[in-house]
ChimeraX commands (.cxc) that place a marker at each C-alpha (Angstrom):
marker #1 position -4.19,-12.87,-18.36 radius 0.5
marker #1 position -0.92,-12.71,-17.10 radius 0.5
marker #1 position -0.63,-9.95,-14.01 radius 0.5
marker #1 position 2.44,-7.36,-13.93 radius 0.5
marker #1 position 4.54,-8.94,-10.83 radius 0.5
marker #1 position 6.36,-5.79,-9.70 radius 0.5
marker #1 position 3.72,-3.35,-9.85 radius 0.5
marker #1 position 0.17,-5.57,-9.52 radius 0.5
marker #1 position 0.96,-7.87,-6.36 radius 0.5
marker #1 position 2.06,-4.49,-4.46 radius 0.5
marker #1 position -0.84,-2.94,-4.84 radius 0.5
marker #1 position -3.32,-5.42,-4.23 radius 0.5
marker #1 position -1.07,-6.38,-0.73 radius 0.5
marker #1 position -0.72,-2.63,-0.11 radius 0.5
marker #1 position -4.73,-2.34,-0.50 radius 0.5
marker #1 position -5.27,-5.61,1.66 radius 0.5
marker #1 position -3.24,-4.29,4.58 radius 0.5
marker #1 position -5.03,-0.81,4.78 radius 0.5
marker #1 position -8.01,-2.13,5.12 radius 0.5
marker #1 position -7.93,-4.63,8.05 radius 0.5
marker #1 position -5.18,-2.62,9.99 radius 0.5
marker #1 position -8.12,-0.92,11.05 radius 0.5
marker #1 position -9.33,-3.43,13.91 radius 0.5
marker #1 position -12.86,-2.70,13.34 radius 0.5
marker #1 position -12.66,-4.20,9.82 radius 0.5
marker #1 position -10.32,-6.82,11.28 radius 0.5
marker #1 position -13.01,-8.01,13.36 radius 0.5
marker #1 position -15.53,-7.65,10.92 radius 0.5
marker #1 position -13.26,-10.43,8.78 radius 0.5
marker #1 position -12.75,-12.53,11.83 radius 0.5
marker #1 position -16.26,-12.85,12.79 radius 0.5
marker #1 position -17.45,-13.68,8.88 radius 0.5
marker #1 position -14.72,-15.99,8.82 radius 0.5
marker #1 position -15.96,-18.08,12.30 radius 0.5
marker #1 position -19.70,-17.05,12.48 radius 0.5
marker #1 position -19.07,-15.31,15.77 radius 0.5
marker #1 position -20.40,-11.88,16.24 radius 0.5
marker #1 position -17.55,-10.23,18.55 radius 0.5
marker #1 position -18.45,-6.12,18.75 radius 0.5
marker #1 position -15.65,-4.56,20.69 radius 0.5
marker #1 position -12.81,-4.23,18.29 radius 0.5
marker #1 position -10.39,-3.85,21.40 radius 0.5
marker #1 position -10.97,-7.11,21.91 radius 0.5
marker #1 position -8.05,-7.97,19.38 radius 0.5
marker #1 position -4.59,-8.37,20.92 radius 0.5
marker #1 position -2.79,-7.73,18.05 radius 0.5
marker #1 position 0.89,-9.45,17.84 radius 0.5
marker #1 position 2.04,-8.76,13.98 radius 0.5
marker #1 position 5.81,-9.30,14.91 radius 0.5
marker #1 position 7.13,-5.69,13.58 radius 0.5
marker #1 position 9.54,-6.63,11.24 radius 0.5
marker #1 position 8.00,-5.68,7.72 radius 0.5
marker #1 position 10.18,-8.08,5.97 radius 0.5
marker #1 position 9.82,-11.07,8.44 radius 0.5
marker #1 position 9.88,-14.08,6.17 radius 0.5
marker #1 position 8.24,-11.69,3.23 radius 0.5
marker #1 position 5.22,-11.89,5.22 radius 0.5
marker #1 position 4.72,-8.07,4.53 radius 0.5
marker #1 position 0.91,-8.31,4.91 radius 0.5
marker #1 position 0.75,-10.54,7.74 radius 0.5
marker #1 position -2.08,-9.39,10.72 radius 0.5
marker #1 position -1.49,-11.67,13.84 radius 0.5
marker #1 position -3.87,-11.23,16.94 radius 0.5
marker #1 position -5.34,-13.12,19.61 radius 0.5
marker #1 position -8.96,-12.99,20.44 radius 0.5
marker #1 position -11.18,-15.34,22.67 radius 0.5
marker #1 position -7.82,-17.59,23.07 radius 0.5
marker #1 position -7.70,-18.17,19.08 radius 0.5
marker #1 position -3.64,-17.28,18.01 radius 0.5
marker #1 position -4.93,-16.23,14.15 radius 0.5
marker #1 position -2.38,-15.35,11.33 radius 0.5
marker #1 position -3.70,-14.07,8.01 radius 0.5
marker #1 position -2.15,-13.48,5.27 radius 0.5
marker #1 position -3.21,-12.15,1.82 radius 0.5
marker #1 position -0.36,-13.64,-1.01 radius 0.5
marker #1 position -0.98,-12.99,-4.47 radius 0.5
marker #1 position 0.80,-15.87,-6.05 radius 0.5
marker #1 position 0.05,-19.58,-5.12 radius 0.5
marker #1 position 2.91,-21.03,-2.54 radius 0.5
marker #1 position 3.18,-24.20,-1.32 radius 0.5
marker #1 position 5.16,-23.45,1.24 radius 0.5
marker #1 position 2.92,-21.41,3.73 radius 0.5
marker #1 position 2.60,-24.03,5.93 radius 0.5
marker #1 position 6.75,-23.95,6.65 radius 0.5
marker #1 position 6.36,-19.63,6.89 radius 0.5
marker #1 position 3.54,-20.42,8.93 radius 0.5
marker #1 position 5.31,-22.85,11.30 radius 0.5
marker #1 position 8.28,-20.47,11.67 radius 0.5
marker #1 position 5.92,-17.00,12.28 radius 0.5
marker #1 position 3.96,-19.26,14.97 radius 0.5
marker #1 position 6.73,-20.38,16.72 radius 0.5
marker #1 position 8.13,-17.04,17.43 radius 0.5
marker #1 position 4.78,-15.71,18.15 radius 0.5
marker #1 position 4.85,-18.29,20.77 radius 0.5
marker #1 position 8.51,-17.57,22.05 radius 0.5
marker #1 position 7.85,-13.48,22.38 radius 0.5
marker #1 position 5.09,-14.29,24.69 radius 0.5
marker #1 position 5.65,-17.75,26.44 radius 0.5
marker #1 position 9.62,-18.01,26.73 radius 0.5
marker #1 position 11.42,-18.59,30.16 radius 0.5
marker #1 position 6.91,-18.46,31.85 radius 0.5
marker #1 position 7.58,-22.31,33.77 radius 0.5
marker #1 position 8.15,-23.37,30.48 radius 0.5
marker #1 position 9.95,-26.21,32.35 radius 0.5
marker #1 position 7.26,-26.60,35.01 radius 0.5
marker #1 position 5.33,-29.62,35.75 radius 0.5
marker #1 position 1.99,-27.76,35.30 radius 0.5
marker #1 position 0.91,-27.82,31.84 radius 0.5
marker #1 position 1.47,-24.31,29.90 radius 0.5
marker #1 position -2.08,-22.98,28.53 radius 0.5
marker #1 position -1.74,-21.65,24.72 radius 0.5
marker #1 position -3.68,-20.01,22.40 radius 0.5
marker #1 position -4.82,-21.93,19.86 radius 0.5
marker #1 position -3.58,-21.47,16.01 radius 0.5
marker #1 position -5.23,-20.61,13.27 radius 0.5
marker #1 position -3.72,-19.65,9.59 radius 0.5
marker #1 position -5.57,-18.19,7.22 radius 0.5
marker #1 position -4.41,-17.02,3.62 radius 0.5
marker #1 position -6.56,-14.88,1.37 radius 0.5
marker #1 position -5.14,-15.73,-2.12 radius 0.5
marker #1 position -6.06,-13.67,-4.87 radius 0.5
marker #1 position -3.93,-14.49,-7.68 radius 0.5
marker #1 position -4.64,-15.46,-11.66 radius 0.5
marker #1 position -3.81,-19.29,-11.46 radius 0.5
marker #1 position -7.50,-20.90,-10.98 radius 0.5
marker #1 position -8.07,-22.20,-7.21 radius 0.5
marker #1 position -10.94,-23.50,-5.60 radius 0.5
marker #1 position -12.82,-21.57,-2.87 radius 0.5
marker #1 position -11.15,-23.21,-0.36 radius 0.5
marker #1 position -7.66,-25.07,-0.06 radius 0.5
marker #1 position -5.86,-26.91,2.88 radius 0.5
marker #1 position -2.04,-26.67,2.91 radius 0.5
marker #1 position -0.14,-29.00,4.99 radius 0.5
marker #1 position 3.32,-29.01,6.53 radius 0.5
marker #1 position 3.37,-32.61,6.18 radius 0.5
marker #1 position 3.02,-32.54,2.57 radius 0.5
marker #1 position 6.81,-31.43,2.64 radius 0.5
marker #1 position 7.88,-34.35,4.26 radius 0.5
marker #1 position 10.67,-36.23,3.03 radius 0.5
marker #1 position 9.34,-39.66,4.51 radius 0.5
marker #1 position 5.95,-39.59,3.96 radius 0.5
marker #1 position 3.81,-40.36,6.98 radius 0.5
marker #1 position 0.09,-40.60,8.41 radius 0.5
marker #1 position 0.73,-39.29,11.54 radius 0.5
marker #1 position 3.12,-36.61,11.85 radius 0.5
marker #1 position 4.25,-35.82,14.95 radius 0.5
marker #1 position 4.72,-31.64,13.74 radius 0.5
marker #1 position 1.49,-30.48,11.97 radius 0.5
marker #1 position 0.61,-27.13,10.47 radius 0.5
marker #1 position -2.31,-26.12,8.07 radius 0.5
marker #1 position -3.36,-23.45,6.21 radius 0.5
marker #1 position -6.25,-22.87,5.13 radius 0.5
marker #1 position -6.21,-21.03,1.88 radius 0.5
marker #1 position -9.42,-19.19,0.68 radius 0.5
marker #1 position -10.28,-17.78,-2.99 radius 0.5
marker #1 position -10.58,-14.06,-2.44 radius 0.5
marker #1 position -11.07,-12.93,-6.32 radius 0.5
marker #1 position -14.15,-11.92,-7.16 radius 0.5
marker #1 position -17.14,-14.46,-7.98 radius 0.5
marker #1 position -15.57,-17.05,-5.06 radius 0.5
marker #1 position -16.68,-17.50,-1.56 radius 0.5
marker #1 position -19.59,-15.63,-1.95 radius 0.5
marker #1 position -20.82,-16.50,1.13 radius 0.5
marker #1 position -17.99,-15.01,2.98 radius 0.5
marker #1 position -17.85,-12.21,0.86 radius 0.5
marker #1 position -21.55,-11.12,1.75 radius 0.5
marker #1 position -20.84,-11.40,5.42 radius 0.5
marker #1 position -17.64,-8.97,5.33 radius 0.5
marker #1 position -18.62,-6.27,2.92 radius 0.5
marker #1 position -15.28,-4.61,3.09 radius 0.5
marker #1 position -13.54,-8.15,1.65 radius 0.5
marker #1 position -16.18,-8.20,-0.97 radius 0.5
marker #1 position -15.72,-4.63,-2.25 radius 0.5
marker #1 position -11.66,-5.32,-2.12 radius 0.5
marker #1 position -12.68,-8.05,-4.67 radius 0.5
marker #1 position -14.48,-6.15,-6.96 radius 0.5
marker #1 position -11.81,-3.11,-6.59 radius 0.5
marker #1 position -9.36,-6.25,-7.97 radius 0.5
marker #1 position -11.38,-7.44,-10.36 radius 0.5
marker #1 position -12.47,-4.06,-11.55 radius 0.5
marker #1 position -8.45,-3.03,-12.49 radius 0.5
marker #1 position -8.00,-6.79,-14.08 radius 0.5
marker #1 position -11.22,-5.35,-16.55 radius 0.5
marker #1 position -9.47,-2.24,-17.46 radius 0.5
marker #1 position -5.99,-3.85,-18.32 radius 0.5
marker #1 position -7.68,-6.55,-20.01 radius 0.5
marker #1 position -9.73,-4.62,-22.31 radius 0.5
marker #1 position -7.15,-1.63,-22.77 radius 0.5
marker #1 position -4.24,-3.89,-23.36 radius 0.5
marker #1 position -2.16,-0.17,-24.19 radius 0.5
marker #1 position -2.52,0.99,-20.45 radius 0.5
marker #1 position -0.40,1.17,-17.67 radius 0.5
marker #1 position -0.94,-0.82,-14.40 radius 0.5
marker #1 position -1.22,3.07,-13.03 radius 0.5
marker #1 position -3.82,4.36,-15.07 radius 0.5
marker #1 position -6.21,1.04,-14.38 radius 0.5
marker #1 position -5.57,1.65,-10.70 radius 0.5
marker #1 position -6.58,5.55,-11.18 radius 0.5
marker #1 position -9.28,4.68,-13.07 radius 0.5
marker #1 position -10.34,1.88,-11.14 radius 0.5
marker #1 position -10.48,4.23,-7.91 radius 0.5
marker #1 position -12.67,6.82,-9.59 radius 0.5
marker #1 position -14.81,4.16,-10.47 radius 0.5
marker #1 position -14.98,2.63,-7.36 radius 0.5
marker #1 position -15.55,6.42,-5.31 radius 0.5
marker #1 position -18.29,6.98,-7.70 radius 0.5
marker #1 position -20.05,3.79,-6.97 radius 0.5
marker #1 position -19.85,3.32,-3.20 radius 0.5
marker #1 position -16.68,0.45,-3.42 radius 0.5
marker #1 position -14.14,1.66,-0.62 radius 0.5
marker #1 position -15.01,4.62,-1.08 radius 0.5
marker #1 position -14.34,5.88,2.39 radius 0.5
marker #1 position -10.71,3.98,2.11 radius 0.5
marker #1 position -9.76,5.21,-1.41 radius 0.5
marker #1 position -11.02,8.92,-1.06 radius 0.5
marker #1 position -8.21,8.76,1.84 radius 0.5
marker #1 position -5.78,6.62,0.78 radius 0.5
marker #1 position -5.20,6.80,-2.63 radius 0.5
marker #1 position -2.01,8.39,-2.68 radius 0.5
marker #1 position -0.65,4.96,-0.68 radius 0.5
marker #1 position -3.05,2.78,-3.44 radius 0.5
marker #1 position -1.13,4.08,-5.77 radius 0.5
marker #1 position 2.36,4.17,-4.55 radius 0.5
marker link #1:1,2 radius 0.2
marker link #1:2,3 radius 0.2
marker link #1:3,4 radius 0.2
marker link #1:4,5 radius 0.2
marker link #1:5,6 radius 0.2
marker link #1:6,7 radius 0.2
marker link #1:7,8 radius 0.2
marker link #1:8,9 radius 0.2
marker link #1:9,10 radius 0.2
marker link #1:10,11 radius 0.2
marker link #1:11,12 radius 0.2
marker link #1:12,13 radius 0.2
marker link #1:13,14 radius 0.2
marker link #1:14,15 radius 0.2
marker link #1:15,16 radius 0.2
marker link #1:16,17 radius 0.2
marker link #1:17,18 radius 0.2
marker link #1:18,19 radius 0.2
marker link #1:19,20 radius 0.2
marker link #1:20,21 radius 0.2
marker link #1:21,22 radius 0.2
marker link #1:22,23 radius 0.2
marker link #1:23,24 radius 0.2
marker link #1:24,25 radius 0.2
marker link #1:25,26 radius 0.2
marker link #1:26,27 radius 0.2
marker link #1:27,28 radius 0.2
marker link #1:28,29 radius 0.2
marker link #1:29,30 radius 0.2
marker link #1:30,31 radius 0.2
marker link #1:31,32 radius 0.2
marker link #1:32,33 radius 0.2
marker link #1:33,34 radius 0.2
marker link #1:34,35 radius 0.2
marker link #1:35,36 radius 0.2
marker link #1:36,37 radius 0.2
marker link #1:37,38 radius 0.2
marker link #1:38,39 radius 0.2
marker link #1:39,40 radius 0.2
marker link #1:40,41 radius 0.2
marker link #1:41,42 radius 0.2
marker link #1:42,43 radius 0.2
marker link #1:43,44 radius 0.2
marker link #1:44,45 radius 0.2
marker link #1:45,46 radius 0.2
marker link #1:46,47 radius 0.2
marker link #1:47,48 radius 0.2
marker link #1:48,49 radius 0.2
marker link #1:49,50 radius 0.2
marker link #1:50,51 radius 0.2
marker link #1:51,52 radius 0.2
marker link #1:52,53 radius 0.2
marker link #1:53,54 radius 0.2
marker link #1:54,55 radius 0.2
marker link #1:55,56 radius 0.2
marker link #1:56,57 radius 0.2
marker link #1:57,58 radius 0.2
marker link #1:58,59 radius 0.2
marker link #1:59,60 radius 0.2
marker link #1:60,61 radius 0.2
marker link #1:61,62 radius 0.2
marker link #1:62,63 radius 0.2
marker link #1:63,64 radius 0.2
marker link #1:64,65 radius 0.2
marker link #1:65,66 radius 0.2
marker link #1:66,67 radius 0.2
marker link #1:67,68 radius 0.2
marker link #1:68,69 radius 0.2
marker link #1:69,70 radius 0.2
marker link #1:70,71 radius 0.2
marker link #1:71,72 radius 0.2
marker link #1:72,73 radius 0.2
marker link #1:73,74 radius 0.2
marker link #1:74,75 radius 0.2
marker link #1:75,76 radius 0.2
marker link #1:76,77 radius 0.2
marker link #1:77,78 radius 0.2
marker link #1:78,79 radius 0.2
marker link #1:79,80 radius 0.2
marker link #1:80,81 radius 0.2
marker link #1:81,82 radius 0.2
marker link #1:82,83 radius 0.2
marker link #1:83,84 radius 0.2
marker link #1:84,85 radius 0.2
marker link #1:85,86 radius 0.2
marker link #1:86,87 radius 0.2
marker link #1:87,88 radius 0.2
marker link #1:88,89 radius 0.2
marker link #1:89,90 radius 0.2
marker link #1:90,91 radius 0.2
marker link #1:91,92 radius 0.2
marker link #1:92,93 radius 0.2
marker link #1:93,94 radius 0.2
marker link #1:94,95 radius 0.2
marker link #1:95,96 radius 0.2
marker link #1:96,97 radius 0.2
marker link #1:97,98 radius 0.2
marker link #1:98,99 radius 0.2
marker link #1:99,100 radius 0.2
marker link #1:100,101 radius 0.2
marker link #1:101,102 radius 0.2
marker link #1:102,103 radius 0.2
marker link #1:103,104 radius 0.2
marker link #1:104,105 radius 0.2
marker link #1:105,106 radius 0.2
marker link #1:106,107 radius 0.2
marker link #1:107,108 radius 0.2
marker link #1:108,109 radius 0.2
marker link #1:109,110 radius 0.2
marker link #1:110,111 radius 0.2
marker link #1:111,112 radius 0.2
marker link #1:112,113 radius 0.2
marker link #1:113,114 radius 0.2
marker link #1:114,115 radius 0.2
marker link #1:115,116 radius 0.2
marker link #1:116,117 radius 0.2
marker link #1:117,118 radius 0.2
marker link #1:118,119 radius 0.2
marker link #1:119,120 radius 0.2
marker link #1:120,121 radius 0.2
marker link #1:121,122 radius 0.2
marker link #1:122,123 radius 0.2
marker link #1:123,124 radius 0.2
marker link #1:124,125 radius 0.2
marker link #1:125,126 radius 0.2
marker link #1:126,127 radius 0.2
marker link #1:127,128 radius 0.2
marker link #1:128,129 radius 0.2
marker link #1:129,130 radius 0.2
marker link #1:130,131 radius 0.2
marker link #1:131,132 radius 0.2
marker link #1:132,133 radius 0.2
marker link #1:133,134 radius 0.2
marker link #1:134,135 radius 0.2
marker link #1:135,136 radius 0.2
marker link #1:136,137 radius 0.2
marker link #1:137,138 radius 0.2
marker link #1:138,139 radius 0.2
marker link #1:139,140 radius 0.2
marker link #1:140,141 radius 0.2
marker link #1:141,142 radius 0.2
marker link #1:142,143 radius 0.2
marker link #1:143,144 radius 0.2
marker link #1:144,145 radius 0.2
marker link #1:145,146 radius 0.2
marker link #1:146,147 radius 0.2
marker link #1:147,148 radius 0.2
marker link #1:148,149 radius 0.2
marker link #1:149,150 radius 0.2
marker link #1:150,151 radius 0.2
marker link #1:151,152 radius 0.2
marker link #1:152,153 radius 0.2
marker link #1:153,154 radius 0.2
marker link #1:154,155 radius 0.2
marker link #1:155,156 radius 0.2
marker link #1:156,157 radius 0.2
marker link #1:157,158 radius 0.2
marker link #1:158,159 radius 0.2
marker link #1:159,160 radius 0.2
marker link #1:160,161 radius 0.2
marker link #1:161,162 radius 0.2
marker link #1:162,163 radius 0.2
marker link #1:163,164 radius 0.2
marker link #1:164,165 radius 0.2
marker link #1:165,166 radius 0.2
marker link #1:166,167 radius 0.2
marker link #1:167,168 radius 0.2
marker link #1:168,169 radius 0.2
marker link #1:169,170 radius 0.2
marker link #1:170,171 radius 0.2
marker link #1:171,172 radius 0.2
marker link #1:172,173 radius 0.2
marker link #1:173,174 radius 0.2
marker link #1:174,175 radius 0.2
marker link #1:175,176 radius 0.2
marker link #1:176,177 radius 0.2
marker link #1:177,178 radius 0.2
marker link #1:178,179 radius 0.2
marker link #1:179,180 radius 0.2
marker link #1:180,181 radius 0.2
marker link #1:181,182 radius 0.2
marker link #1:182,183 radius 0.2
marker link #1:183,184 radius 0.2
marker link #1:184,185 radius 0.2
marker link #1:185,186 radius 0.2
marker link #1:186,187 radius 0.2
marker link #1:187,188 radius 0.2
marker link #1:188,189 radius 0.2
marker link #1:189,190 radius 0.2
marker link #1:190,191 radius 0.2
marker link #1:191,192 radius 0.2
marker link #1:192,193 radius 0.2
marker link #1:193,194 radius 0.2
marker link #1:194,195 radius 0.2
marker link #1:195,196 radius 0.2
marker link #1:196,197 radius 0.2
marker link #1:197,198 radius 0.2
marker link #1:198,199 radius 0.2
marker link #1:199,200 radius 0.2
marker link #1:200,201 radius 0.2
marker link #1:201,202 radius 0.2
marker link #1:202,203 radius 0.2
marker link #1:203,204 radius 0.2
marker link #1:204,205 radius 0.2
marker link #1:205,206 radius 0.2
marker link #1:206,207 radius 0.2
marker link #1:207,208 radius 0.2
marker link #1:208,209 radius 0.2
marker link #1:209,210 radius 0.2
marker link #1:210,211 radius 0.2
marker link #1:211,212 radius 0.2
marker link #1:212,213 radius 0.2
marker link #1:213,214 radius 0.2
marker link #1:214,215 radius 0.2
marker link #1:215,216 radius 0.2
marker link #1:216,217 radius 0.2
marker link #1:217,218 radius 0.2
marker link #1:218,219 radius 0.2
marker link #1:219,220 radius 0.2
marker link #1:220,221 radius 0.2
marker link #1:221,222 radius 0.2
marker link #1:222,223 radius 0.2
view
């Protein structure tokens, strides 16, 4: 099934971004995501770079924790291109906070270390997991690049990376929110993207998924 463009990808980024803007829920990803079991969500330095059409990385979340640099992203249609965004949004990440600090000095510069994540969530079929590569672009092919960037791409839709999904139960009820809606418009091909949304949040309220986040937020769901 073919999604609506215009209306579908906005809400499930929209969705995505209210969630883990809340750092305790960001943490909560972060820690299913590396098997560490960080508690104190003011722990995260968060770094989004504030400009909500940077790149059209509208759903970005950038923080540092325990010297990681992390970037994740939630995209909606396959791109091959992340690692290029990625290598851009890094690279000013690293500018705002290391430009013009001995960057010239003979003492070697300590960095966080990156780490890109997408959460893809789209209709073309993916495997759980996915490594993008800048050097895939390159117009000379080569084995050893001397500029590197990968993304890791993970299968968010319900049904993949179960694993992850039972160790972040706030992902996992985001994918079954999705894949709830995808039900409705499949099987009431006469609806409007709205009314599977509406009645995908009543649903969802009266079953314990996000229940807390759409009670409160589903004037913004639905925007």
């Amino acid at each position: 099934m073919q999604e609506s463009v215009t209306i579908n990808r906005t809400y499930k980024d929209r969705l995505f971004k209210i969630i883990f803007e809340d750092k305790k829920e960001l943490l909560s990803l972060y820690n299913a995501l590396t098997g560490k079991n960080y508690q104190n969500p003011d722990e995260l330095e968060i770094n989004t770079i504030d400009d909500v059409i940077y790149m059209h990385l509208k759903n970005d979340m950038s923080f540092i924790l325990d010297d990681w640099q992390n970037l994740f992203e939630q995209q909606s249609t396959f791109n091959p291109n992340q690692p290029l965004r990625g290598f851009f949004y890094f690279a000013d990440l690293y500018k705002v906070k290391y430009f013009g600090k001995k960057i010239y000095s003979t003492r070697l510069l300590k960095i966080p270390t990156p780490q890109y994540i997408v959460f893809y969530n789209g209709t073309t079929n993916m495997p759980d997991k996915k490594e993008l590569r800048l050097s895939d672009a390159f117009q000379q092919p080569t084995t050893q690049p001397d500029i590197e960037v990968v993304a890791h791409m993970l299968n968010i839709n319900y049904g993949h990376n179960k694993e992850l999904m039972e160790r972040c139960q706030k992902l996992k009820e985001y994918a079954q929110f999705i894949d709830i809606i995808r039900h409705y418009l499949k099987e009431n091909e006469h609806w409007s993207n709205e009314q599977a949304i509406s009645k995908a949040i009543d649903d969802c309220i009266k079953n314990n998924i996000l229940r807390d986040i759409l009670q409160k937020e589903r004037l913004r769901v639905m925007a």
